[in-house]
DRENROLO-64717 format. One record per residue: x, y, z of N, C-alpha, C, O in turn. Coordinates in nm, 2 decimals, decimal comma. Atoms other than C-alpha are relative to their C-alpha. Layout:
<nodes>
NODE   n.c1   n.c2   n.c3  ca.c1  ca.c2  ca.c3   c.c1   c.c2   c.c3   o.c1   o.c2   o.c3
NODE      X      Y      Z      X      Y      Z      X      Y      Z      X      Y      Z
...
</nodes>
This chain:
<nodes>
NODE   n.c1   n.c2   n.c3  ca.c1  ca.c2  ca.c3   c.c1   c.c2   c.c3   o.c1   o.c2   o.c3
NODE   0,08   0,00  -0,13  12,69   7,39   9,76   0,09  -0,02   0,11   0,17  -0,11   0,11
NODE  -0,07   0,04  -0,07  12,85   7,42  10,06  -0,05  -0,10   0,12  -0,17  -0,14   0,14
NODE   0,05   0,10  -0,09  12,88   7,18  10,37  -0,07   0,02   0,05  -0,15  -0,07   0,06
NODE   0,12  -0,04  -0,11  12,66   7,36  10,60  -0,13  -0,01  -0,02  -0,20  -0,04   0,07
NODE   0,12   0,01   0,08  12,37   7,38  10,31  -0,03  -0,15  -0,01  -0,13  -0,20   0,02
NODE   0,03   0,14   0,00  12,43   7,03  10,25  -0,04  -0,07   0,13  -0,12  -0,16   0,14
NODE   0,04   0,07  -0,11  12,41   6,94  10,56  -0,15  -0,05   0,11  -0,20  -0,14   0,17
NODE   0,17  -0,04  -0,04  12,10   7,15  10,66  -0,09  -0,12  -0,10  -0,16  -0,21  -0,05
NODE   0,08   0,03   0,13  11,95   7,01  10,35   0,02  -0,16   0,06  -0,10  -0,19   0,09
NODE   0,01   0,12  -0,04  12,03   6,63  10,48  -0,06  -0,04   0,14  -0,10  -0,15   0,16
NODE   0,13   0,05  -0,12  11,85   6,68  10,86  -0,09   0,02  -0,08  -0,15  -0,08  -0,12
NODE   0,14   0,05   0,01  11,57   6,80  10,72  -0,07  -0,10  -0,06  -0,19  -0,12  -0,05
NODE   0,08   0,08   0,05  11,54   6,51  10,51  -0,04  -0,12   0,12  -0,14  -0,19   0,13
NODE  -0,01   0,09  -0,11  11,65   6,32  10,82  -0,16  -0,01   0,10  -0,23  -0,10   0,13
NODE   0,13  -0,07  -0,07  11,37   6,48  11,00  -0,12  -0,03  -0,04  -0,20  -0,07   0,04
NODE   0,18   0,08   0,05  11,06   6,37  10,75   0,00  -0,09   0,02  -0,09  -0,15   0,08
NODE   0,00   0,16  -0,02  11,18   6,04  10,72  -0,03  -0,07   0,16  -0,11  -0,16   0,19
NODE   0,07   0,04  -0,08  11,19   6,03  11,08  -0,20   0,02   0,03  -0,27  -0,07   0,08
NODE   0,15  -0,04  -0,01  10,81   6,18  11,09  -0,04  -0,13  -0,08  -0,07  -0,23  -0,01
NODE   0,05   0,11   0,06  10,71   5,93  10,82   0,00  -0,12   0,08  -0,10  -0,18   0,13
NODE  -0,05   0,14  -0,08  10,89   5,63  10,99  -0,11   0,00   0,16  -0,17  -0,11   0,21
NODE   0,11   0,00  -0,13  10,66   5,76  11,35  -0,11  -0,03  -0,05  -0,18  -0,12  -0,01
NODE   0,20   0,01   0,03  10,31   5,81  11,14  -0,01  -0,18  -0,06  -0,12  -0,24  -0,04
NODE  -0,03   0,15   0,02  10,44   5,41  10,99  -0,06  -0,12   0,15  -0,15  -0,21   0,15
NODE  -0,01   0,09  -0,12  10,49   5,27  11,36  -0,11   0,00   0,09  -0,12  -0,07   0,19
NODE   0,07  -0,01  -0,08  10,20   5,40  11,48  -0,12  -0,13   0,04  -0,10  -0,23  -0,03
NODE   0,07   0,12  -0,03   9,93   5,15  11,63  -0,10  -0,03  -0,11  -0,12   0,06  -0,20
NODE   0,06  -0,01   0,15   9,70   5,03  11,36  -0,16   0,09   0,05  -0,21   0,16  -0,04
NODE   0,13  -0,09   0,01   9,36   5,20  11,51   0,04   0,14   0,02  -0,03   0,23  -0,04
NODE   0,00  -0,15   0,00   9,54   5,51  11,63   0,00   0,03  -0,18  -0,10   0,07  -0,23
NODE  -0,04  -0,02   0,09   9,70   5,53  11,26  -0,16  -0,03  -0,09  -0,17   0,02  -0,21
NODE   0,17   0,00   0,10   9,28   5,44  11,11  -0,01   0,11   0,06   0,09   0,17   0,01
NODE   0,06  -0,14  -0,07   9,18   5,74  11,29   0,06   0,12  -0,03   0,01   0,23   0,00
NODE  -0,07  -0,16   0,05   9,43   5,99  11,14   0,01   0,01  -0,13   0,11  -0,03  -0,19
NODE  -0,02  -0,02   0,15   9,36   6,08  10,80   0,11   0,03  -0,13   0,13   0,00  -0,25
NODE  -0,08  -0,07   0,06   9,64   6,26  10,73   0,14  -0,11   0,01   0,24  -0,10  -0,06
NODE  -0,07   0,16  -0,01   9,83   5,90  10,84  -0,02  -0,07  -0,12   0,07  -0,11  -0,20
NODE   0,01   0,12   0,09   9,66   5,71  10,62   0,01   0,09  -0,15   0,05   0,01  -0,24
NODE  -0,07  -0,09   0,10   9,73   6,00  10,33   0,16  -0,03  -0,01   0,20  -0,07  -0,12
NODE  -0,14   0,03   0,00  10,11   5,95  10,41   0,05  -0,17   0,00   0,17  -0,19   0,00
NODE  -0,01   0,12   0,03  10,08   5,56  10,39  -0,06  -0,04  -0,15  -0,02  -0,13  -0,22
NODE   0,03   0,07   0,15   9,90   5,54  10,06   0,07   0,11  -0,11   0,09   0,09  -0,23
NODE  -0,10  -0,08   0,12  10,10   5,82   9,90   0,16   0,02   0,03   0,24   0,12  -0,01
NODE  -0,14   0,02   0,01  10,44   5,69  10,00   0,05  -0,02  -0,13  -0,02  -0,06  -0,22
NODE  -0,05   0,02   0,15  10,70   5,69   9,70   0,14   0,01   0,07   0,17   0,04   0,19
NODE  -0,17   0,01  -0,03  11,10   5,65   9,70   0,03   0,14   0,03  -0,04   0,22  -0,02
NODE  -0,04  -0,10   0,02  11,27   5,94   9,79   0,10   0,03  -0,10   0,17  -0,06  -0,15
NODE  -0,13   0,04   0,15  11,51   6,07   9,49   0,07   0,15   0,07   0,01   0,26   0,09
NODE  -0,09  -0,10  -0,08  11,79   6,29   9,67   0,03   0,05  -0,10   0,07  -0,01  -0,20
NODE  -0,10  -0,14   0,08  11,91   6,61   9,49  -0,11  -0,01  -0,17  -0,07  -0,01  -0,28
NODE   0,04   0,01   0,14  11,63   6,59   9,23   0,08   0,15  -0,10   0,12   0,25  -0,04
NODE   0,01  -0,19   0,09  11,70   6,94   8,93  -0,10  -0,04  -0,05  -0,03  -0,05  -0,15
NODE   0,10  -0,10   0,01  11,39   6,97   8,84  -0,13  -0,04   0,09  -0,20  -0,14   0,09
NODE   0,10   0,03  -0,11  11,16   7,04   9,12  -0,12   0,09  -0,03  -0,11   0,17  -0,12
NODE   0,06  -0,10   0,01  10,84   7,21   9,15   0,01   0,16   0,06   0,08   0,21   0,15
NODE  -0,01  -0,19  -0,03  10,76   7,61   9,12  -0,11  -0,01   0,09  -0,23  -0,03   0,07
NODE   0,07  -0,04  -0,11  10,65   7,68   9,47  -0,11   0,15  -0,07  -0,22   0,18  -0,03
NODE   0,09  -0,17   0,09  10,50   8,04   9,25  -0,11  -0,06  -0,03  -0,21   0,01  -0,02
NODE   0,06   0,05   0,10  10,28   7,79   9,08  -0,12  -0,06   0,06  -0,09  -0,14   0,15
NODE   0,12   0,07  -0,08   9,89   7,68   9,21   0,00  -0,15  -0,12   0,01  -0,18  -0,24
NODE  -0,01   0,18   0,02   9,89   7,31   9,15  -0,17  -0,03  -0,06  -0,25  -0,06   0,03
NODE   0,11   0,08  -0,02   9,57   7,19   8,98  -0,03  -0,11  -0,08  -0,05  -0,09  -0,19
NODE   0,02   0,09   0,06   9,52   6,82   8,89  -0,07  -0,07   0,03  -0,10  -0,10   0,15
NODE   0,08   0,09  -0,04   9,30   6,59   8,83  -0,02  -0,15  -0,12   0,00  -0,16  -0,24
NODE  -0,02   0,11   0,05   9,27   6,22   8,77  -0,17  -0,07  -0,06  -0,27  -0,02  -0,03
NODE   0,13   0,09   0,03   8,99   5,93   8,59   0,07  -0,10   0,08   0,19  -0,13   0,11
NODE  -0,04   0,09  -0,07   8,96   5,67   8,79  -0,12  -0,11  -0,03  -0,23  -0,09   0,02
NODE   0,09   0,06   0,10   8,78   5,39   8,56   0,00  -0,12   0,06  -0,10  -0,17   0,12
NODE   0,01   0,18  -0,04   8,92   5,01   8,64  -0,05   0,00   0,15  -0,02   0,07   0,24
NODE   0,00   0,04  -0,09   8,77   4,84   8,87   0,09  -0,12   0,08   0,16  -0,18  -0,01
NODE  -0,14   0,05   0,02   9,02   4,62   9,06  -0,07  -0,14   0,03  -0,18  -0,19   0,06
NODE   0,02   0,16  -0,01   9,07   4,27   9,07  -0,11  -0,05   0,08  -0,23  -0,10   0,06
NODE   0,13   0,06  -0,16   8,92   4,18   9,44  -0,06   0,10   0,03  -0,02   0,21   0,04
NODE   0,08  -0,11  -0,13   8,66   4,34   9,61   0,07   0,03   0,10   0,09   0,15   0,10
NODE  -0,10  -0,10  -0,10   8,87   4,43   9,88   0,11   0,01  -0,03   0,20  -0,03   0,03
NODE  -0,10  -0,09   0,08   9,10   4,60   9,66   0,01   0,16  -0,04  -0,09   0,20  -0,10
NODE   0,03  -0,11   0,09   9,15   4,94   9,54  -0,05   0,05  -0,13   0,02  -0,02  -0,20
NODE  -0,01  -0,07   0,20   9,07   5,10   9,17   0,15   0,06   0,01   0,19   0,13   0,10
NODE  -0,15  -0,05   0,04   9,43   5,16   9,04  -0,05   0,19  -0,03  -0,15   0,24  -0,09
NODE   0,00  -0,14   0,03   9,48   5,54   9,04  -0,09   0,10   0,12  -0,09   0,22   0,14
NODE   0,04  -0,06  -0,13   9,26   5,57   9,37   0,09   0,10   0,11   0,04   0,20   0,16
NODE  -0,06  -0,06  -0,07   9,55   5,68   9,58   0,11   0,09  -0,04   0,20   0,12   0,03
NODE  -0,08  -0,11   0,07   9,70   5,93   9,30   0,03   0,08   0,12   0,13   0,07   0,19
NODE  -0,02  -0,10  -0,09   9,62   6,21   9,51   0,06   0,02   0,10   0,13   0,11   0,12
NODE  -0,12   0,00  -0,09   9,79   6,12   9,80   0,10   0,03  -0,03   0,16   0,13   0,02
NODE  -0,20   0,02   0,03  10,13   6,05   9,63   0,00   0,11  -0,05   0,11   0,17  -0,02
NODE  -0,03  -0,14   0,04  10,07   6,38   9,48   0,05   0,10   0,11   0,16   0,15   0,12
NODE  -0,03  -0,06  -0,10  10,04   6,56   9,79   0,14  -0,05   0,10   0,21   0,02   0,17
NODE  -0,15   0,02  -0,06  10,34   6,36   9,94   0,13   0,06  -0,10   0,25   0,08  -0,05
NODE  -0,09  -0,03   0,08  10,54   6,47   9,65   0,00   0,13  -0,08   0,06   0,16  -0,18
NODE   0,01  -0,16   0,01  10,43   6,84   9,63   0,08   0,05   0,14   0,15   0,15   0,15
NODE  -0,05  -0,01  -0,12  10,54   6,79  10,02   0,18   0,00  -0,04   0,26   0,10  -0,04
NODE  -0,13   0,05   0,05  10,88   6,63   9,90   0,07   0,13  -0,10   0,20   0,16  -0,10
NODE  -0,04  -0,09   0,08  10,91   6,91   9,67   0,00   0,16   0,08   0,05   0,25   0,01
NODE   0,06  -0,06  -0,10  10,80   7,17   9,96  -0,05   0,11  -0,04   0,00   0,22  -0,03
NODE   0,10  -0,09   0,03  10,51   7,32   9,81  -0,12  -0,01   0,08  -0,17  -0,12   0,11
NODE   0,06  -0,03  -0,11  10,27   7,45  10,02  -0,16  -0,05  -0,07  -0,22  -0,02  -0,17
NODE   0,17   0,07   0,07   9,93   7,26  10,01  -0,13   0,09  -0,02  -0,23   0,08  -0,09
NODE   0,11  -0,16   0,05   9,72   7,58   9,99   0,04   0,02  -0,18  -0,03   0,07  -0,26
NODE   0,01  -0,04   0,18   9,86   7,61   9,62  -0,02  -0,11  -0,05   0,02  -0,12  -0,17
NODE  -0,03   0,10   0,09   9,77   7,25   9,54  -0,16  -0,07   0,00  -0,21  -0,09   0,11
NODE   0,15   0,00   0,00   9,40   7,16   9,42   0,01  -0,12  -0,11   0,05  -0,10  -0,22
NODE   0,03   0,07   0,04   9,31   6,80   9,35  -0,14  -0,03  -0,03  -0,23   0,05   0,03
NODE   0,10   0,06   0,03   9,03   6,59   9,20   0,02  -0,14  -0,02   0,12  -0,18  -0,09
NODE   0,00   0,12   0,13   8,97   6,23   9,12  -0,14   0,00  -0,08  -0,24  -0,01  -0,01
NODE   0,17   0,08   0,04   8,64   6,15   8,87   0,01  -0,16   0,02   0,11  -0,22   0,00
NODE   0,02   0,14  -0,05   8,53   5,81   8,96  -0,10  -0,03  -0,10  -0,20   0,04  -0,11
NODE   0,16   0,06   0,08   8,30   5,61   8,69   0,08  -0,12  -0,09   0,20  -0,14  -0,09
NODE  -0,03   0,12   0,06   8,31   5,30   8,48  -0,01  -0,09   0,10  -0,10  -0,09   0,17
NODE   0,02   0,10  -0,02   8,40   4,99   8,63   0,02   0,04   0,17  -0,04  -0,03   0,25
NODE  -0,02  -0,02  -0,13   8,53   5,18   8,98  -0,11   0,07   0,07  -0,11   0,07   0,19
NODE   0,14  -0,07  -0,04   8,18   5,37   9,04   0,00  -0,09   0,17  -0,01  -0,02   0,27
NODE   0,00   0,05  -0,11   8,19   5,10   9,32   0,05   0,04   0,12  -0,02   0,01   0,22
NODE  -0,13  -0,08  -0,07   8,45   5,27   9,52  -0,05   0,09   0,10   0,01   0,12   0,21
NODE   0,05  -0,17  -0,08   8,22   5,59   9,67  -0,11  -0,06   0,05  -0,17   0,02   0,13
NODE   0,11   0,07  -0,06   7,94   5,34   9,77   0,03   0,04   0,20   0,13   0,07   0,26
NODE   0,03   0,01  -0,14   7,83   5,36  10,14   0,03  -0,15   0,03  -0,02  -0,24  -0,04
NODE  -0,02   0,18   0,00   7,98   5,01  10,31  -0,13  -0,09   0,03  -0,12  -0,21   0,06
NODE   0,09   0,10  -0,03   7,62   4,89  10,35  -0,05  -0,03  -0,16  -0,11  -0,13  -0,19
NODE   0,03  -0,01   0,11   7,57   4,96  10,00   0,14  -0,13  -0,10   0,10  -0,22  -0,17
NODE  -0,07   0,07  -0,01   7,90   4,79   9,92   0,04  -0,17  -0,05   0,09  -0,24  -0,13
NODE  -0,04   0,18  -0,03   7,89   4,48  10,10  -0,11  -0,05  -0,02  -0,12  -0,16   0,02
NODE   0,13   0,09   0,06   7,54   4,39   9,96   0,05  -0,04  -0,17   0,04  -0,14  -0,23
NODE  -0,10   0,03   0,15   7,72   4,43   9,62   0,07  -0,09  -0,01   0,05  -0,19  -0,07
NODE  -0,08   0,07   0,03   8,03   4,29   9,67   0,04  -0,13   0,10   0,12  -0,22   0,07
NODE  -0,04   0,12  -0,13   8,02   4,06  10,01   0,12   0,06   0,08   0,16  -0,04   0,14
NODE  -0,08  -0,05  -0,01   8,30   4,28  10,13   0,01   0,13   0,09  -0,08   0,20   0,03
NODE  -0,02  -0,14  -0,03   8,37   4,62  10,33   0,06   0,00  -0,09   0,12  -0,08  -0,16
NODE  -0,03  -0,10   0,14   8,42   4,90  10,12   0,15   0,04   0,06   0,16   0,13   0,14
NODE  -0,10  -0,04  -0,05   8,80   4,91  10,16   0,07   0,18  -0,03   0,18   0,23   0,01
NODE  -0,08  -0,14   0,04   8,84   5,28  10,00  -0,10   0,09   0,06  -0,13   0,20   0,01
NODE   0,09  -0,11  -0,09   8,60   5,45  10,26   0,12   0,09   0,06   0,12   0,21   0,03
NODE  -0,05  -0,06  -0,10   8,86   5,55  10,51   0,12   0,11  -0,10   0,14   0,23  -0,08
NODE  -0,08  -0,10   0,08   9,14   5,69  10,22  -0,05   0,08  -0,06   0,02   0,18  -0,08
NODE   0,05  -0,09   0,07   8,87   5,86  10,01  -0,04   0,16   0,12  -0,02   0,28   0,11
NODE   0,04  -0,12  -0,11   8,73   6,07  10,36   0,09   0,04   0,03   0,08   0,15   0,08
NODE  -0,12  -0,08  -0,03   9,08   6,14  10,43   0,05   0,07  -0,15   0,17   0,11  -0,13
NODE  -0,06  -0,08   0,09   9,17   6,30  10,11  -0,13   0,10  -0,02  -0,10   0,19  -0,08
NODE   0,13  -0,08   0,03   8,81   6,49  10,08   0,07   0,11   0,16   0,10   0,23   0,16
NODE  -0,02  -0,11  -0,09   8,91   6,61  10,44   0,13   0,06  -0,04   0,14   0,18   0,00
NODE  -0,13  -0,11   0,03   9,27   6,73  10,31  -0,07   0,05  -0,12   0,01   0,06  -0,22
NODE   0,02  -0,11   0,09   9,08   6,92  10,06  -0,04  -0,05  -0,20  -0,07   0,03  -0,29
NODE  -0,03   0,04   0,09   9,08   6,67   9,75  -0,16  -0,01  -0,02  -0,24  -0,04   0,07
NODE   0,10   0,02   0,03   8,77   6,67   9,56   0,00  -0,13  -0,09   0,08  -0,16  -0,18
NODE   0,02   0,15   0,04   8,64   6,31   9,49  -0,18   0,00  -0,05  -0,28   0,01   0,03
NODE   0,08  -0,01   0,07   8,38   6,31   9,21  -0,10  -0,11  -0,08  -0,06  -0,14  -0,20
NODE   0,00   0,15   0,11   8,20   6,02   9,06  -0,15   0,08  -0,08  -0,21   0,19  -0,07
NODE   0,06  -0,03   0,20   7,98   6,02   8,71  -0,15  -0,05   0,06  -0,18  -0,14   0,13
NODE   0,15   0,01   0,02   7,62   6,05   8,71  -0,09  -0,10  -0,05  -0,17  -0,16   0,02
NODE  -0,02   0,08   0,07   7,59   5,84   8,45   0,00  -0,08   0,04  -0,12  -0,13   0,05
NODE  -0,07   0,09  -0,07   7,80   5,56   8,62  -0,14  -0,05   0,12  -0,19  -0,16   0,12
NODE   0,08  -0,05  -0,12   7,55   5,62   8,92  -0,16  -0,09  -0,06  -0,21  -0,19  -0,02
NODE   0,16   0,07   0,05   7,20   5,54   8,70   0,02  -0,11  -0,08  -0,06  -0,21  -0,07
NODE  -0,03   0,16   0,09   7,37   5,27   8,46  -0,01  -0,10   0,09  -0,08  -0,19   0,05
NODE  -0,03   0,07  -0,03   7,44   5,09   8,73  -0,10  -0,03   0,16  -0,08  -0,09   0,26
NODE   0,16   0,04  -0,13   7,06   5,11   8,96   0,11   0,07   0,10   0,17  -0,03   0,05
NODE  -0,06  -0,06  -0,12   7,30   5,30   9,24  -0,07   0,15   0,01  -0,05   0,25  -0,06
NODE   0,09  -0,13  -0,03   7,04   5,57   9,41   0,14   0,10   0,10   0,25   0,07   0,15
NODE  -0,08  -0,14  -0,03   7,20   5,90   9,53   0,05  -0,06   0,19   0,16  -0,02   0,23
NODE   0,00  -0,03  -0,12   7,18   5,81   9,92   0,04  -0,17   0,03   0,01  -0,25   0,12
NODE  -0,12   0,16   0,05   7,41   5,45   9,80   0,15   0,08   0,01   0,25   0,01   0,04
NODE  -0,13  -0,05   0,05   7,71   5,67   9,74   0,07   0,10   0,17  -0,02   0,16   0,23
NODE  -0,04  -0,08  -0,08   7,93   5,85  10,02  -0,04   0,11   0,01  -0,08   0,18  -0,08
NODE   0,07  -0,17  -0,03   7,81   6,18  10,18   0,09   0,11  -0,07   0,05   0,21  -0,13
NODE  -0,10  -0,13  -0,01   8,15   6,37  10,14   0,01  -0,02  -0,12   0,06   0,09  -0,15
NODE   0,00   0,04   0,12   8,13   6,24   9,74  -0,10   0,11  -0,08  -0,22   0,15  -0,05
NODE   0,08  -0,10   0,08   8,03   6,50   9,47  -0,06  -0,13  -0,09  -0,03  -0,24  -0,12
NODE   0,10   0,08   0,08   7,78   6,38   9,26   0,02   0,06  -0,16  -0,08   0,13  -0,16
NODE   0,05  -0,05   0,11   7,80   6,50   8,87  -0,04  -0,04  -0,11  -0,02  -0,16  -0,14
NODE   0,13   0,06   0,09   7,56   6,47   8,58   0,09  -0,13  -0,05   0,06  -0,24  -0,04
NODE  -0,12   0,07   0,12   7,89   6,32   8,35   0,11  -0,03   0,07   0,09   0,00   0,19
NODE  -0,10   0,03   0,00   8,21   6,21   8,41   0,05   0,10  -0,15   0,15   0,17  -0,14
NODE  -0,05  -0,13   0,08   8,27   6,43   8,10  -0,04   0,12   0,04   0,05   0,21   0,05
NODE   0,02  -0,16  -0,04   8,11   6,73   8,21   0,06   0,04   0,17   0,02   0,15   0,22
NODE  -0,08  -0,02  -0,13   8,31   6,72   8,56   0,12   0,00  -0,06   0,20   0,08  -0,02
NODE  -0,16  -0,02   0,03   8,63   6,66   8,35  -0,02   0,14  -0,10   0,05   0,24  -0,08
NODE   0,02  -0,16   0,04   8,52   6,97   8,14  -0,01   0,11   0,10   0,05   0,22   0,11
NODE   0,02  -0,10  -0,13   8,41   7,14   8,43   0,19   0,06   0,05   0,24   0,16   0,02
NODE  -0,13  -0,01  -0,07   8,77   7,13   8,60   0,10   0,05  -0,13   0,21   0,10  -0,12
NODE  -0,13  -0,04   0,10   8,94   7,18   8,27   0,00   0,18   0,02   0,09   0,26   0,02
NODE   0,08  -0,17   0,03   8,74   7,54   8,26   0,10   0,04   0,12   0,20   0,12   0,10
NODE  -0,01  -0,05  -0,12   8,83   7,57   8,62   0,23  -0,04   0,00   0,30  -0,03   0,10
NODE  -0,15   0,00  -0,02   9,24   7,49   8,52   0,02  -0,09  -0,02   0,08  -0,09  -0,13
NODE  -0,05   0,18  -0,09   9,31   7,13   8,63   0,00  -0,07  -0,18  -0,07  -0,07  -0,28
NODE  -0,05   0,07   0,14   9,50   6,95   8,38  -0,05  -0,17   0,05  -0,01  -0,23   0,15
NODE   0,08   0,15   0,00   9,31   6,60   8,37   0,11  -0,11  -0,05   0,17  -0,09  -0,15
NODE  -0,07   0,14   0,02   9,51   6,24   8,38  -0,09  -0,12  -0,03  -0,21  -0,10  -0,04
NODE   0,06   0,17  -0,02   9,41   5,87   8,36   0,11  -0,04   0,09   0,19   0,04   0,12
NODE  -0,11   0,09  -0,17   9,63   5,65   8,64   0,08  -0,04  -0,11   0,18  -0,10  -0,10
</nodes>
């Protein structure tokens, strides 16, 4: 590699880090108010300089996660809630273009809680619903956020309890079948 490549190749990292480091410093209401902020704070990860094996920009991206535990505290996340982010920061990292990259999470089991409306919530848990503002910012970057039908009647939670931007499906299996049909290689956190 020569120095010039190397070099190029070291602003532009210079260049994200600075971006990152701005969307970090930002004030804390402006930084609630930008989705695509609070996307780049919950899907921060290390950088790893000079990775060899990167992703195939050729390649449409489709993954999708279960998102089961519920977490410790009520004003806590479900582990595996903010997959999607780090994905999309690290398809970024990798510089693949977010038009080829098509997420999901299913939501059900003990995290069903998670997609609640915060009036719905904080009668449940005593609590705002701390995963309102990162789940509408990944639905608005494109991520589809799915919870279990199932999950939904087991647990007395009526349809107009659960977030607007929130898909609704019969199963938690038949949404992870669904998406398999449709490509998307399915994880657990």
């Amino acid at each position: 590699m020569s120095r010039i490549t190397l070099f190029a190749r070291i602003a532009r990292r210079c260049a994200t880090f600075g971006l990152i480091a701005a969307a970090f410093a930002l004030p804390a209401p402006l930084a609630a108010q930008s989705g695509e902020a609070l996307i780049r704070k919950a899907g921060a990860s290390t950088p790893v300089p000079h990775p060899s094996f990167v992703g195939d920009k050729t390649v449409e991206y489709k993954v999708a996660w279960d998102v089961t535990a519920a977490p410790d505290k009520p004003d806590a996340m479900p582990a595996g809630l903010a997959r999607p982010a780090n994905f999309l920061m690290m398809a970024e990292e990798n510089g693949l273009d977010r038009k080829r990259v098509h997420l999901a999470i299913i939501v059900h089991g003990g995290a069903t809680s998670a997609v609640l409306t915060n009036e719905a919530y904080k009668a449940l848990k005593g609590v705002d619903n701390p995963n309102i503002a990162l789940i509408k910012a990944m639905t608005d970057a494109g991520v589809q956020v799915i919870v279990c039908g199932q999950s939904l009647a087991n647990n007395k939670i009526a349809r107009d309890q659960v977030l607007p931007f929130v898909k609704v499906a019969t199963s938690a299996t038949f949404a992870r079948a669904t998406l398999h049909a449709q490509g998307y290689a399915t994880f657990e956190p």
